[in-house]
N, C-alpha and C positions, 0 to 999 in steps of 0.2 A: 975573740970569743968574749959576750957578754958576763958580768959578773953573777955570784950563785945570789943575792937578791933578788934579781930582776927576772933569772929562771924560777926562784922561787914565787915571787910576787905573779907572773903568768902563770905558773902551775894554780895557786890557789884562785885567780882569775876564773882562769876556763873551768876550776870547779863548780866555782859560783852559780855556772849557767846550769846544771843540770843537776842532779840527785846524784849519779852514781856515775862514772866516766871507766871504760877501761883505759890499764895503763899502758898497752898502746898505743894506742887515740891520743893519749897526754902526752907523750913522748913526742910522736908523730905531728902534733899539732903548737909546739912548745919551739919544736926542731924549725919548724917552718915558720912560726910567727916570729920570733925572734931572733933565731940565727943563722938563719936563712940558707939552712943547711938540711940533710936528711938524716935520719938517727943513723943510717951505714956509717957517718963518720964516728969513728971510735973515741976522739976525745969528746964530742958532741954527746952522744950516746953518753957516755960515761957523768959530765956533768949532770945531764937532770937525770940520771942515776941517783946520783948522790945529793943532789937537791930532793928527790922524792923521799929519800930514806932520811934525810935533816927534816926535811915535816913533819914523816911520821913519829920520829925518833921527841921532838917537842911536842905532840899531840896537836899539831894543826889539822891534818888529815890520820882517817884510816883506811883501812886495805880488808877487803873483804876477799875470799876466792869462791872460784865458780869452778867445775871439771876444766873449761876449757881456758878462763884466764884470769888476772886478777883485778878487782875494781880498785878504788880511790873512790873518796867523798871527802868531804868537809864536814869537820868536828865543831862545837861550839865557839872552841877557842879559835879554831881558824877563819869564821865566820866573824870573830871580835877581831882578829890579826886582819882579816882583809875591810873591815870597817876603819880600825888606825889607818890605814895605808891609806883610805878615799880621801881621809879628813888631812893626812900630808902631805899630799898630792896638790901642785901649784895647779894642774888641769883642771882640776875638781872645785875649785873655787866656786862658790855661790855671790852672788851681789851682795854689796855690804853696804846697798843705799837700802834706806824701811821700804817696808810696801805697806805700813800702817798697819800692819799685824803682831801680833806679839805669839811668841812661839811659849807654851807653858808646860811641863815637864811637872810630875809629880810621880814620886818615888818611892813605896815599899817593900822592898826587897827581903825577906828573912833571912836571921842572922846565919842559917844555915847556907846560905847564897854568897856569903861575903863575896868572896873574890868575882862573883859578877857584879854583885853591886858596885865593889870598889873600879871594876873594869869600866862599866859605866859614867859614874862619874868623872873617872878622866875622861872619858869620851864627850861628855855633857863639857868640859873648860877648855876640851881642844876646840869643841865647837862655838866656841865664845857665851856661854851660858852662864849665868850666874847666881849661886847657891842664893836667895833671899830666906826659905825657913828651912832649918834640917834637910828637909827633903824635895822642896820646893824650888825650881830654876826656872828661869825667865831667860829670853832672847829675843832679838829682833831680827836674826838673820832664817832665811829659809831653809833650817837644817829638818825641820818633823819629816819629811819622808825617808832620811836615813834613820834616822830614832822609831818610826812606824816600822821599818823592817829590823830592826833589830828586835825591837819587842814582838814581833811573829818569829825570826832565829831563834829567839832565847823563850818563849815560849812565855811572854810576861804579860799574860790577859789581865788578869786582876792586881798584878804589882807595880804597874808602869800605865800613866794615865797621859797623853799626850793633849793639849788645849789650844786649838790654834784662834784667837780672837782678836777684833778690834773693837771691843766694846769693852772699855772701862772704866770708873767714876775719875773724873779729873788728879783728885789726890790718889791714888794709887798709879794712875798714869803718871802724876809728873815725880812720882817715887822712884819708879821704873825706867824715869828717862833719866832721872839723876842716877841710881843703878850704875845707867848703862855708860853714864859719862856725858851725857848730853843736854843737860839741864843741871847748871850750878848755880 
């Protein structure tokens, strides 16, 4: 039997894909992607049991009921827990040659938002980005589609400004390639 990560990490996956999931569907589909088994097996069953209530219990997922059964969705935080996980994930790799763009991140978050804000910027250093003003991160690798969907997750129209360019005056260009290590 696989460990309770990786039942977890596929639970929060297959939330990913839809708004609301029932939890037998999750079980059922959890059972057979991964352990290649069907929830009748009772230790089976039993782990992403207890994998679904370790979600809920951290706030990555909630549980909604219906008369006839109950759903699972993804929370904020579990929508940040399965964005960590893309960005640690050796599969997920993006290319780490330029493509002559420069990726630009700008950040106002209110102080009432801390802890997304702070969530983000680890997310901005996992991604290889790098703080230039307060609030201001530059990159060269092609991470803005995971930062565009994070900012529609987290709901950051006006506090999160993404800039994808290759047009910049010489001296700020070869700022940003010293920045990045590439220009000493």
């Amino acid at each position: 039997m696989l460990k309770k990560p990786s039942i977890q990490r596929t639970i929060l996956k297959t939330l990913s894909n839809k708004r609301v999931i029932p939890v037998e569907s999750i079980k059922k589909d959890v059972a057979e992607s991964i352990l290649g088994e069907s929830t009748e097996n009772i230790k089976t069953n039993y782990a992403i049991s207890r994998s679904i209530k370790n979600l809920l219990s951290d706030g990555l997922i909630e549980a909604f009921n219906s008369d006839h059964s109950q759903y699972l969705r993804l929370t904020n935080e579990g929508k940040q827990k399965l964005n960590n996980i893309a960005l640690e994930c050796e599969s997920t790799l993006v290319s780490t040659s330029w493509d002559g763009y420069w990726r630009i991140i700008i950040l106002n978050i209110p102080e009432e938002r801390k802890s997304e804000r702070e969530a983000l910027r680890y997310l901005l250093k996992k991604a290889g980005f790098i703080c230039i003003k307060n609030s201001v991160w530059i990159s060269m690798l092609p991470y803005e589609n995971l930062f565009i969907n994070i900012k529609k997750d987290l709901n950051l129209s006006s506090e999160m400004m993404i800039i994808v360019t290759d047009k910049l005056d010489k001296e700020t260009e070869k700022e940003f390639l010293t920045l990045c290590g590439l220009n000493k």
